[in-house]
C-alpha atoms as one frame of an Amber mdcrd trajectory, in Angstrom:
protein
 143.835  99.480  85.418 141.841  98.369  82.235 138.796  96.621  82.177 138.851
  93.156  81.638 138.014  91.652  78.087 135.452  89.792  79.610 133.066  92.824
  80.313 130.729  93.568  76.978 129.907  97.463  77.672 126.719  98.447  76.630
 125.890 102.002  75.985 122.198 103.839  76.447 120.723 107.216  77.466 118.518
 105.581  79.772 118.418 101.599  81.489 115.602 100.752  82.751 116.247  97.527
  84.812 112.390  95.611  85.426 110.237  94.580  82.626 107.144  94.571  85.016
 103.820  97.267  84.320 106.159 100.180  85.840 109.399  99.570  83.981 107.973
  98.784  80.430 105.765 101.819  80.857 108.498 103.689  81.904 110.648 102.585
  79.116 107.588 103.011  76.532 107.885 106.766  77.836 111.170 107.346  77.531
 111.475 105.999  74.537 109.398 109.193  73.100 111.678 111.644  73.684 114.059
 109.843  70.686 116.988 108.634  73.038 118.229 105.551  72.997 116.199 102.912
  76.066 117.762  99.948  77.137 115.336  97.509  79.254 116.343  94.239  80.846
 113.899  91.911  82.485 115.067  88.795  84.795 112.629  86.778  83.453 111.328
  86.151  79.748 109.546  89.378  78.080 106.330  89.567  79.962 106.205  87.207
  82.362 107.565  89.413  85.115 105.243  89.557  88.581 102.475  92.179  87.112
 100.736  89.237  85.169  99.880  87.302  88.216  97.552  90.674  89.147  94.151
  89.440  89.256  91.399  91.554  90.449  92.045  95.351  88.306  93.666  98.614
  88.750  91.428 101.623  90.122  90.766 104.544  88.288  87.917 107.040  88.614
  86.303 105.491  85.305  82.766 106.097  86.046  80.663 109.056  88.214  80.191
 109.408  91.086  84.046 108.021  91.626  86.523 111.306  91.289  90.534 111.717
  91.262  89.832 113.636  94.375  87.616 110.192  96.188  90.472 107.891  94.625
  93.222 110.039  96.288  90.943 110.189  99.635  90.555 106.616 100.412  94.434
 105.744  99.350  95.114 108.040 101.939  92.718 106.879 104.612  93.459 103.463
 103.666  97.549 104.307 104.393  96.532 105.463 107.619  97.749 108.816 106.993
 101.413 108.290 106.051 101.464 108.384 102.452 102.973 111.193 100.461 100.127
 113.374 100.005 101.548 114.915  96.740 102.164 111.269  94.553  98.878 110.271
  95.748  97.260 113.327  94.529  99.131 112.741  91.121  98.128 109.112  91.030
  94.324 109.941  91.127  94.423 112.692  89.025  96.479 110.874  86.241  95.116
 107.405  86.535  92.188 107.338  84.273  94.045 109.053  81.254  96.769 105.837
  82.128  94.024 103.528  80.786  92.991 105.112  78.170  96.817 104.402  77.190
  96.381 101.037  78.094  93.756 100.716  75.927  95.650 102.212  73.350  98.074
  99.502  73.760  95.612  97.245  72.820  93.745  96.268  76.219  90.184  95.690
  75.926  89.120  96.073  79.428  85.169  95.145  80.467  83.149  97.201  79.662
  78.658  97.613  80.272  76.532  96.780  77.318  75.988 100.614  76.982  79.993
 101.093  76.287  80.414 102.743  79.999  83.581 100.595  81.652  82.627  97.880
  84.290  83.667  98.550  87.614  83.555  96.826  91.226  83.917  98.112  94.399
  87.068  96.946  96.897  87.288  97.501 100.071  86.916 101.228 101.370  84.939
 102.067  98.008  81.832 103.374  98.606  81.942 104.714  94.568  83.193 101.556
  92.936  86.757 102.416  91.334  88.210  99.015  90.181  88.693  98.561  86.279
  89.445  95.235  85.172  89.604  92.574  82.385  87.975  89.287  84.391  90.330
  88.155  87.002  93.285  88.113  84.959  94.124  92.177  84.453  97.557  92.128
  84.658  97.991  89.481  82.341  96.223  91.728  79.616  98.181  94.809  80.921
 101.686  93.386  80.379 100.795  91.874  76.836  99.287  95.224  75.858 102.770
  96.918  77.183 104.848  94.647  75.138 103.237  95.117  72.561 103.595  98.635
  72.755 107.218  98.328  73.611 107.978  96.481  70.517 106.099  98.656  68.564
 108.792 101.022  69.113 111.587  98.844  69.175 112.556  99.408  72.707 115.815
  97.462  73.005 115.340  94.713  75.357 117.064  91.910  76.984 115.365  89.391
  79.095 116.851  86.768  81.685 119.355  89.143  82.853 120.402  89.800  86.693
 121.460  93.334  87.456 124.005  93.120  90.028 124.807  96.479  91.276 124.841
  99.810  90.425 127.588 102.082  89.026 128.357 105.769  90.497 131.042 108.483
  89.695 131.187 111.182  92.280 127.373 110.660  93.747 125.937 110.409  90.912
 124.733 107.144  88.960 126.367 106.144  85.335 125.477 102.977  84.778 125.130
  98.827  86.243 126.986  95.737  86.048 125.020  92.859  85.891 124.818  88.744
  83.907 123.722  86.948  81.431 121.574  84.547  83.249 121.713  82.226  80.478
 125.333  81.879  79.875 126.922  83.926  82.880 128.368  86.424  80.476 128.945
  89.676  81.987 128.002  93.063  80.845 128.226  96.735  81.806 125.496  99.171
  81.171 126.731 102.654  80.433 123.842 105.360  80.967 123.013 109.270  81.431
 120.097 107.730  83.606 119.079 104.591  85.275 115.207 103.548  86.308 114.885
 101.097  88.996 111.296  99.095  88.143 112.230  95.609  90.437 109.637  95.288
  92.325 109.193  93.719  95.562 110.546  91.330  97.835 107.984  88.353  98.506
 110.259  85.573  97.988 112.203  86.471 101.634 109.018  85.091 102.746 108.213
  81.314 103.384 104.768  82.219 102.124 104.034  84.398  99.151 102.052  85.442
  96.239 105.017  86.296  94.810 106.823  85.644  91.574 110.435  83.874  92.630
 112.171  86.919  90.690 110.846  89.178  93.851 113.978  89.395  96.135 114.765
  92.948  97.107 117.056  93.726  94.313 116.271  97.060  93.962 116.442  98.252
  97.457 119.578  96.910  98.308 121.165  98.695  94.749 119.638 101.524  96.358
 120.516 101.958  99.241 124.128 100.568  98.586 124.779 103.792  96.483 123.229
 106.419  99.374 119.320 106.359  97.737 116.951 106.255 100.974 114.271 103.741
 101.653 110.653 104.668 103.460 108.475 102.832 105.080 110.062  99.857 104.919
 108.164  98.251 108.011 105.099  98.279 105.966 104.361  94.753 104.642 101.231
  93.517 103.252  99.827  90.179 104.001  97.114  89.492 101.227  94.245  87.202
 103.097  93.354  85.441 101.018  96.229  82.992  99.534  95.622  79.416  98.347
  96.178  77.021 101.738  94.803  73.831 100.174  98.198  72.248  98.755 101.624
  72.423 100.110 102.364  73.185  96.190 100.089  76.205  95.982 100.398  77.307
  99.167  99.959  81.233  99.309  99.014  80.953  95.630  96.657  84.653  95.072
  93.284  84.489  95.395  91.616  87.730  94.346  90.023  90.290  96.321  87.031
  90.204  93.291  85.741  87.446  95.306  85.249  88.863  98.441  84.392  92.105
  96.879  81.795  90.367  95.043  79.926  87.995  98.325  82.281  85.448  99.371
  81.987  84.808 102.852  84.431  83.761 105.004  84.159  80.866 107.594  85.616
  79.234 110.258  85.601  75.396 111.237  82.652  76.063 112.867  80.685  77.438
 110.342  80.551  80.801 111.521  80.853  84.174 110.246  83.959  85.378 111.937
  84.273  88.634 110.210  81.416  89.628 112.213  83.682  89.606 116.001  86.205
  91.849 114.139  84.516  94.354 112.024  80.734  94.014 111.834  80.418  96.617
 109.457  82.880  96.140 107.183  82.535  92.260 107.317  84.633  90.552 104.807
  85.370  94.054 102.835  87.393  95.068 105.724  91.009  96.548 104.760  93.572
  94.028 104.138  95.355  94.074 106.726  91.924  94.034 109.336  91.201  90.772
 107.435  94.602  89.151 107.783  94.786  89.844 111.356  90.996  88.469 112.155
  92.093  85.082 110.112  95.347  84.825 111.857  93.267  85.026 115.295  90.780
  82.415 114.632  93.706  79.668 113.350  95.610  80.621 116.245  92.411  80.231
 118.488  91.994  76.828 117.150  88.860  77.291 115.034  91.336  76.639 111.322
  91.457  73.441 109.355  93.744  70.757 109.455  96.170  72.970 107.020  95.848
  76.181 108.976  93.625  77.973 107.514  90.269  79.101 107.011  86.983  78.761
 104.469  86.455  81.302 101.879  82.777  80.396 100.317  81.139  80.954  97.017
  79.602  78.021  96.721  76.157  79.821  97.292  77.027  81.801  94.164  75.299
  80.499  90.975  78.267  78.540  88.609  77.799  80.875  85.901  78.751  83.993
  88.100  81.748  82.376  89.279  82.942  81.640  86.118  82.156  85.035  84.751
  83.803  87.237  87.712  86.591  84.759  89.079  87.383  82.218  86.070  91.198
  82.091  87.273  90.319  81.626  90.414  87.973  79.043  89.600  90.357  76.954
  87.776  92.852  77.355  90.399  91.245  75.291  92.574  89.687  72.409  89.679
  93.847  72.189  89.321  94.078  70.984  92.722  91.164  68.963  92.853  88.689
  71.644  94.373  85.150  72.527  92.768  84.519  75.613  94.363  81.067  75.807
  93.225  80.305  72.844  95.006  83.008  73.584  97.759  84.936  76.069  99.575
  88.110  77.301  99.394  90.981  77.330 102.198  92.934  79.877 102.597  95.226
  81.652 104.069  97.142  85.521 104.324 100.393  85.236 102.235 102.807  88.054
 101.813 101.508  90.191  98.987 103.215  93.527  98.993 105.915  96.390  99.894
 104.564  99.220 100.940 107.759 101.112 101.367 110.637 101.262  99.087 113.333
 103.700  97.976 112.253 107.145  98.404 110.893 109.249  95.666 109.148 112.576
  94.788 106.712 112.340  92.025 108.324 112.346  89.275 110.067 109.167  90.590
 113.665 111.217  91.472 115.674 109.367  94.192 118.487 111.749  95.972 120.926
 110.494  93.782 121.529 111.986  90.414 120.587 110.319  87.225 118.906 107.732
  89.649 114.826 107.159  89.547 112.295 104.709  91.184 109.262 103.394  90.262
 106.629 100.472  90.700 106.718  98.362  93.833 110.016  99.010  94.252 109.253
 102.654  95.023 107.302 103.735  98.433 105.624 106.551  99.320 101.956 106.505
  97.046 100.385 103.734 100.172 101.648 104.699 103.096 100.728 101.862 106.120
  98.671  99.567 103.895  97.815  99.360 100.005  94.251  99.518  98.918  93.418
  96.397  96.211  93.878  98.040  92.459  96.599 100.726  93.462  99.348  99.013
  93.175  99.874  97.809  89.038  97.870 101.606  88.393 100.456 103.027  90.605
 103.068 101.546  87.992 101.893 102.939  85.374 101.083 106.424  86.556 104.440
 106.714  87.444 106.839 104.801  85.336 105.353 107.373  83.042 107.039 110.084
  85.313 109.732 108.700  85.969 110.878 107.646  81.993 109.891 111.693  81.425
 111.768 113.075  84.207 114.999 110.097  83.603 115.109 111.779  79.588 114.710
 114.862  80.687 117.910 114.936  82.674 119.682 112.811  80.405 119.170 115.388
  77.760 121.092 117.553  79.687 124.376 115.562  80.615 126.941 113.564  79.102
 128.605 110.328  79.042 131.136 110.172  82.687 133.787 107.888  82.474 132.980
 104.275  83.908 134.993 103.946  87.273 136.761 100.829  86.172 137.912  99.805
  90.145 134.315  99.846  90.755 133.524  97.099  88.125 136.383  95.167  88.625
 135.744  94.466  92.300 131.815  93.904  91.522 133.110  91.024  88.892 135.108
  89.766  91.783 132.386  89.760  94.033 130.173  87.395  91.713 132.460  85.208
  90.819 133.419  84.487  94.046 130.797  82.545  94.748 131.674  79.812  91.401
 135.242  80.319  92.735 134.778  79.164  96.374 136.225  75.982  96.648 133.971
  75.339  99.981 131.043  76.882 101.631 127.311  76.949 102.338 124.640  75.826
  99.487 122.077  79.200  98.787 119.499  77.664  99.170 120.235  76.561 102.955
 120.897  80.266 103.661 117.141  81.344 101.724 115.356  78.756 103.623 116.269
  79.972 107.208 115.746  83.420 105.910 112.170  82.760 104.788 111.450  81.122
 108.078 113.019  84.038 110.364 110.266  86.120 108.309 107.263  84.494 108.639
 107.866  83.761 112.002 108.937  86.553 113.967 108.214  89.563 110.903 104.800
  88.797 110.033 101.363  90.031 110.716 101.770  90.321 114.380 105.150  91.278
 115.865 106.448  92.415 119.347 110.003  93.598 120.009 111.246  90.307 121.682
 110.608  88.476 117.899 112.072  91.837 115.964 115.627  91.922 118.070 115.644
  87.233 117.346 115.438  88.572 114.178 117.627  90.866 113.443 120.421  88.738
 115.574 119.083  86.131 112.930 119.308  87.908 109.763 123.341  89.372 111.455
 124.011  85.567 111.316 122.649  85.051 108.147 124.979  87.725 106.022 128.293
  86.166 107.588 127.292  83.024 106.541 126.120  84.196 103.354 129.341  85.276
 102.224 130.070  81.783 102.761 128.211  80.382  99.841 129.291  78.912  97.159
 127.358  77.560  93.528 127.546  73.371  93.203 128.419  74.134  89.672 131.381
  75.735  87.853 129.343  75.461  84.940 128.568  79.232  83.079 125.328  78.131
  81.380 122.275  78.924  83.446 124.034  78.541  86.889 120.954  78.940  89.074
 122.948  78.936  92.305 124.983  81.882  90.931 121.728  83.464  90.766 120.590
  82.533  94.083 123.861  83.764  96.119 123.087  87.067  94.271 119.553  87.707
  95.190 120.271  86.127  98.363 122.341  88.686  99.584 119.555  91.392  98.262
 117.265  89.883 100.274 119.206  90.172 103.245 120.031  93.354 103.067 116.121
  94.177 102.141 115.230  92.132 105.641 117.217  94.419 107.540 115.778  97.658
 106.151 112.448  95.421 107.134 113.548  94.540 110.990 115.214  97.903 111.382
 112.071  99.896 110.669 109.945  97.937 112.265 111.881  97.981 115.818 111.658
 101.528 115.506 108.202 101.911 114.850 106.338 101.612 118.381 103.198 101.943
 117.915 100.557  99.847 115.569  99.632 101.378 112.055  98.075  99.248 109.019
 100.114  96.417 108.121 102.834  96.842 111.131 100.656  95.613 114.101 102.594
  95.078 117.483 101.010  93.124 119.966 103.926  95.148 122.132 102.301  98.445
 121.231  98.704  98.054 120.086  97.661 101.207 119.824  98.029 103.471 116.842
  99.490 106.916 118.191  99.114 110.411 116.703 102.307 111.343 117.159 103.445
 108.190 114.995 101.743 109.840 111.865 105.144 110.048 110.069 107.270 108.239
 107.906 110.684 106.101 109.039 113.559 106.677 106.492 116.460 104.676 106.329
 119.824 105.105 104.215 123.118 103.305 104.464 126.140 104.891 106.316 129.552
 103.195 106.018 128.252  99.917 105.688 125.525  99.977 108.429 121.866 101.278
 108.075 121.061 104.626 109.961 117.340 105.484 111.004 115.464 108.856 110.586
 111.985 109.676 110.875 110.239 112.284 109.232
């Protein structure tokens, strides 16, 4: 059997598939031990979902934070289910990570006496967060590709990877497309890294970039890689809720951090009936669920939602700590110095992802994690400013350990059945003569989520929704692109990620059915209370086409 002409092979020590803060900094690493990196990107150099981070990246900058108080309080705030080695990495390696961000060229804020400028988030009593304004990851990724061109990383943007490649267990290489012109290419590597990210577009409502749809956890898992923690999904409270076109739109934790209050239609102070202490600074999660209850009690606005107010702040401070934020709202017609701000939670983050140790090894040879994509550093809920640190730390370990091991192996033979039958597979969906538009199949998806997946959840809405998402994968193998057309074929797009999704939404459901008990972000209105002997960790890996539980 001989691979079709139509294939362009591509060959690399090391593919690193995401262009986001994890997967540039991964390939920037890489790159320095003089093999040959390959990084592709679905969307346009630097514009992956990093840049839409707002509010910084903690880091034990300044005394009296430490490593050891930044690894305490990501541990407290994962309830106790994080891997205790990454996060002890993560604070011990984070603040050298921004000195080589700054060597990139980031200029992050910095005091009048040269010391860095730091805020405190929620569960920081020593203020940890280092920033630049309310637009941090914006600066990050343009400092990264800078870097990464610098050393003339190969790159190519707008491209889809499809699906992994193994030979005997171990990983060789992807197939993926063109997304401009549908060609199709195969990636032949010692190594592949795995820097996707998350999965926020399964959701109806979402900070999320649209290039967020599970990818990486379904290649995972379809090769034998195990997932963790996948029940743990982060609501962020405070998305945009004044539009229908900016709905869940991010609106940083810098302004809650910094005195805005939150409101109901009354006027009053709910935080107060939740967490009296904590107030507004509660952990996400704690503030999602209080602003859930009061629109469900009746006391939201017309759209929902709730008030978020910092229109007691002076104009100049809201222009100097949340200018993004700021014009946000002037975009939609909102002054928020003069008014206040609706909002609203909107799914923010994956806690869980495939499994790694910390140098970002899966259990499959030659295959390695990091990024969003990756669980294991947050455990039941993320603190604000670990996530696009979390990228960096351990991209950086992960583009070691990936050149590392491909230093030490050669070139296997590409398993040309395996490639043929992927090809197959995607053009199947231009080929159908009949079926079901993608986008019909994404929009029911979405809805299953935020309906009977979201911040609260009970087992009768878990089971309607994994009999929904079982419905959902027959009749996604009935869709079918509206175009024959190979230049920038959206819908071929679509039926791929579609099916990612999917599969990413079961992991989701499956965990989450097993998991009786509430912990951080997975609250059950079934099982309220959060258990001791639930202090452990679900893993799930795929067995002859079906996902098998285990919990560790």
């Amino acid at each position: 059997m001989k691979i079709k002409n139509t294939f362009k092979i591509i060959k690399t020590d090391i593919l690193v598939i995401g262009a986001g803060g994890a997967g540039i900094r991964a390939a920037i690493e890489a790159k320095k031990s003089g093999l040959d990196v390959f990084l592709l990107g679905k969307e346009v150099l630097g514009c992956a979902h990093t840049g839409m981070a707002m509010g910084g990246m903690n880091a034990a900058m300044v005394k009296p934070a430490t490593p050891e108080f930044h690894a305490q309080i990501t541990i407290e705030g994962g309830y106790f289910i994080n891997n205790y080695k990454m996060v002890k990495v993560f604070g011990e390696e984070m603040p050298a990570r921004i000195h080589d961000l700054e060597s990139y060229g980031v200029i992050f804020d910095r005091l009048d006496s040269g010391e860095f400028y730091t805020w405190a988030g929620p569960k920081q009593k020593h203020p940890l967060n280092v920033c630049v304004g309310d637009y941090t990851g914006r600066e990050m990724m343009q400092g990264l590709v800078d870097e990464a061109r610098k050393l003339k990383i190969k790159y190519t943007d707008e491209f889809f990877i499809s699906k992994l490649i193994t030979v005997k267990g171990q990983v060789v290489g992807a197939i993926g497309i063109n997304i401009r012109n549908t060609e199709t290419v195969v990636f032949q590597a010692k190594s592949v890294i795995l820097a996707t990210g998350g999965a926020g577009r399964m959701y109806k409502v979402t900070t999320n970039a649209m290039s967020n749809t599970g990818d990486g956890y379904a290649m995972a898992l379809d090769v034998g890689a195990e997932l963790i923690d996948m029940e743990m999904v982060q609501f962020h409270p405070t998305g945009m809720a004044n539009t229908p076109s900016t709905l869940g739109v991010l609106v940083t934790e810098k302004t809650r951090a910094h005195g805005g209050i939150l409101r109901n239609i009354k006027g009053e102070r709910f935080m107060s009936k939740y967490y009296p202490v904590e107030m507004e600074l509660a952990k996400r999660d704690e503030v999602s669920r209080s602003i859930y209850t009061e629109v469900a009690a009746g006391l939201g606005t017309k759209n929902n939602s709730v008030y978020l107010h910092v229109d007691h702040w002076p104009k100049t401070k809201i222009l100097e700590i949340i200018p993004d934020v700021y014009e946000q709202y002037k975009n939609t017609g909102v002054d928020i110095s003069r008014e206040p701000m609706e909002i609203y939670p909107s799914m923010h983050h994956m806690m869980g992802g495939v499994k790694i140790n910390e140098w970002g090894e899966t259990i499959i040879p030659g295959l390695y994690a990091a990024g969003e994509v990756a669980g294991g550093v947050h455990g039941a809920n993320r603190l604000g400013g670990n996530s696009i640190a979390e990228g960096q730390v351990f991209g950086r370990r992960a583009g070691i350990a990936a050149a590392k091991f491909s230093k030490k192996i050669k070139y296997l033979k590409l398993p040309e059945e395996q490639i043929e039958t992927e090809q197959k597979r995607i053009f199947s969906f231009i080929n159908r003569k009949t079926g079901v538009i993608p986008h019909e199949v994404e929009d029911k998806l979405k809805q299953v989520m935020w309906d009977k997946v979201g911040i609260f959840r009970d087992e009768k809405k878990l089971i309607e929704a994994k009999k929904a998402i079982a419905k959902l994968k027959i009749e996604s193998k009935k869709m079918k692109t509206r175009t024959t057309l190979k230049e920038r074929n959206r819908d071929l797009q679509d039926c791929l990620e579609i099916e990612n999704m999917l599969a990413t939404a079961e992991s989701i459901v499956d965990a989450a059915i097993l998991r009786k008990e509430s912990r951080g972000a997975h609250s059950r209105t079934d099982y309220p209370k959060t258990l001791a002997e639930w202090r452990k960790n679900i893993v799930l890996k795929k067995s002859k086409d079906k996902i098998v539980t285990n919990i560790i």
